[in-house]
C-alpha positions in Angstrom: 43.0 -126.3 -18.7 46.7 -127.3 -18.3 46.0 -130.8 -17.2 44.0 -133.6 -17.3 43.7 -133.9 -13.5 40.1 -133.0 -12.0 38.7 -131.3 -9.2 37.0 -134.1 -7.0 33.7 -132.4 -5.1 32.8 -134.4 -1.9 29.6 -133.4 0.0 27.1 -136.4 1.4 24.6 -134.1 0.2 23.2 -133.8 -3.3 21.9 -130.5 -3.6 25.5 -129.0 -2.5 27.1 -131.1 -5.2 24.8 -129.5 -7.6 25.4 -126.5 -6.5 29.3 -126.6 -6.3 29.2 -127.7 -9.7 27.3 -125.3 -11.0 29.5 -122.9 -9.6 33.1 -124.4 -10.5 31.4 -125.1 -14.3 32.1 -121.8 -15.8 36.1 -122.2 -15.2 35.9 -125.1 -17.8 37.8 -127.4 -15.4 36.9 -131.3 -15.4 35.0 -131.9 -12.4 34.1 -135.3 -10.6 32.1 -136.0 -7.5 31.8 -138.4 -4.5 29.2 -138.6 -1.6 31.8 -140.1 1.2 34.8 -140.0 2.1 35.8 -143.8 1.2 34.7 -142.4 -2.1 36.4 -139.7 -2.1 39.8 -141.5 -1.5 39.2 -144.3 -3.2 39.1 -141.7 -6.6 42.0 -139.9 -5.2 43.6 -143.1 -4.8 43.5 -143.9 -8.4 45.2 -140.8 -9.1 44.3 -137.5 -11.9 43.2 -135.2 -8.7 44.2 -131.7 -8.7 42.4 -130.7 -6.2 40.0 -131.3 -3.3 36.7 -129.7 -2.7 35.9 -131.6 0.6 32.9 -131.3 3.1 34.0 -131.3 6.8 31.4 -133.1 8.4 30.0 -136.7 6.3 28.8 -139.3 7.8 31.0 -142.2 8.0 34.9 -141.0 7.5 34.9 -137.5 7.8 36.7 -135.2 5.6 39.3 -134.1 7.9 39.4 -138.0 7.6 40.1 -137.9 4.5 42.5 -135.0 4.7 45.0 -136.6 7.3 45.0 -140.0 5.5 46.4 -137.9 2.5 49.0 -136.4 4.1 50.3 -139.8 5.0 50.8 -140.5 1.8 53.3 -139.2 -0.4 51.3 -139.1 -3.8 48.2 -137.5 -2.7 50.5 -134.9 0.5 50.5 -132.1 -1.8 46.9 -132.3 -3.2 45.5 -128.7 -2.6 42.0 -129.2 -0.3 39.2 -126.7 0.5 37.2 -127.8 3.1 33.9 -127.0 3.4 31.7 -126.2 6.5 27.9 -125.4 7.2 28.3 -125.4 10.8 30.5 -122.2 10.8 34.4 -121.5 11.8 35.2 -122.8 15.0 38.5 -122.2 16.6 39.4 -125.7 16.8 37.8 -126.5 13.3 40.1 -123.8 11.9 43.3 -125.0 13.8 43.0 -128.7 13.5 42.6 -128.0 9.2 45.2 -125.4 8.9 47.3 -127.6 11.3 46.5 -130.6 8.1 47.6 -128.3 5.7 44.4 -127.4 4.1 44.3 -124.6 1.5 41.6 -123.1 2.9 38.2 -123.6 4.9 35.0 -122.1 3.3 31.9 -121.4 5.2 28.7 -122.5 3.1 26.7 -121.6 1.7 29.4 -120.1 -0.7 29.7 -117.1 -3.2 30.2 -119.0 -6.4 32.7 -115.7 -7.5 34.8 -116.6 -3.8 34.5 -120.4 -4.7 36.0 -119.8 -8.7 38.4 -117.6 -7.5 40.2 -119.9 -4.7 39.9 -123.1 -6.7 41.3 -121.1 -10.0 44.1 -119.5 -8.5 45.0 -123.0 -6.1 44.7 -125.2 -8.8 46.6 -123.4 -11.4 49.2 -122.8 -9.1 49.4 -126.8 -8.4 49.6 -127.7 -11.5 52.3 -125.5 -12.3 54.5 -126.7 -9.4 53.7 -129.9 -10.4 55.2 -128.9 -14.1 58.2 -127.2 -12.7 58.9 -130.6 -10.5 58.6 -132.6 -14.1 61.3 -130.9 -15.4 63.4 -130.9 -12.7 63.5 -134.5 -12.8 63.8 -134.4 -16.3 67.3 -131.9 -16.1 68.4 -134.3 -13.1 68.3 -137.5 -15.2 69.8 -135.6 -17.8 72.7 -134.7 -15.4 72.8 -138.2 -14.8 73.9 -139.2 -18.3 76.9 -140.0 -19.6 78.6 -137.3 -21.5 79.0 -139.2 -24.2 75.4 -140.0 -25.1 74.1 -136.3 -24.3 73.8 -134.0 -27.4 76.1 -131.0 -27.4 74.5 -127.3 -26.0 74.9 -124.9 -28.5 77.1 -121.8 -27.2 75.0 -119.7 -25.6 76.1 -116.6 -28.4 74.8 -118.8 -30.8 71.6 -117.9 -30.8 72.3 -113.8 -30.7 72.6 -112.1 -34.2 75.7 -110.0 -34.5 75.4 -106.4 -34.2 77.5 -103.7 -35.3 78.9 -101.6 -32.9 77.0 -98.4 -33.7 80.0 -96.0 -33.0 81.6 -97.7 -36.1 78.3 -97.5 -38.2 78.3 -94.0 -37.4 82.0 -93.2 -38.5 82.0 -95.5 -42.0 78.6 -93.5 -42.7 80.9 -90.1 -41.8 83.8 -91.2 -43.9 81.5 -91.7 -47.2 
């Protein structure tokens, strides 16, 4: 696993955790859980969330709740979330999440293949922009820096072995 960020599962209902769980186990990811939406922000909140496995409909704040109160924030706006519904794809559903930026929306019950899939390919893809905006910063702050107290680059030939030019090989073997 490339990080040490987790994949928060939120579903008020018990049995669907279990069951998400059992099927996002196998990818060897670390997984956490919540029953709510306060809960579920709350842990997001605290940060090391890579991604969002999020039930539409919970009692209390729902999770397109949830998802529009991240998107306020800076820190948590790119956070990939899957939403999931039991109650099928509505039109309005479909547009109000994709119109949140959701990742996707997943009718349950799922296919646990689907389900590994999605979350594999979204997460990994996450946490390698999140890598490639690391070291950005890191080359900006570099820029930033006096000459003086960078080290020197080596010149980019350094590093490539001299080679013979193989016409001359070929007439010094002729010659002899």
């Amino acid at each position: 696993m490339p990080s040490d960020a987790r994949i928060l599962i939120v579903d008020d209902h018990e049995d669907t955790l279990y069951a998400l769980e059992s099927a996002l186990a196998p990818l060897g990811y670390r997984l956490a859980r919540a029953t709510s939406g306060d809960e579920a922000l709350k842990q997001v909140l605290r940060g090391q969330v890579g991604l969002l496995l999020l039930d539409v409909r919970m009692p209390g704040v729902s999770g397109l709740d949830v998802v529009r109160y991240l998107r306020r924030l800076e820190q948590t706006q790119h956070i990939p979330v899957v939403l999931l519904t039991g109650f099928g794809l509505d039109p309005e559903l479909t547009a109000t999440a994709f119109g949140l930026g959701v990742a996707d929306l997943i009718t349950k019950p799922v296919d646990p293949w689907t389900l590994r899939t999605k979350i594999r390919y979204l997460y990994d893809a996450h946490q390698r922009h999140l890598a490639l905006e690391r070291e950005l910063r890191e080359l900006r702050a570099l820029l930033k820096e006096p000459r003086e107290s960078r080290p020197a680059l080596p010149h980019p030939d350094a590093r490539v072995p001299y080679q013979r030019d193989p016409q001359n090989t070929a007439t010094t073997t002729e010659r002899t």
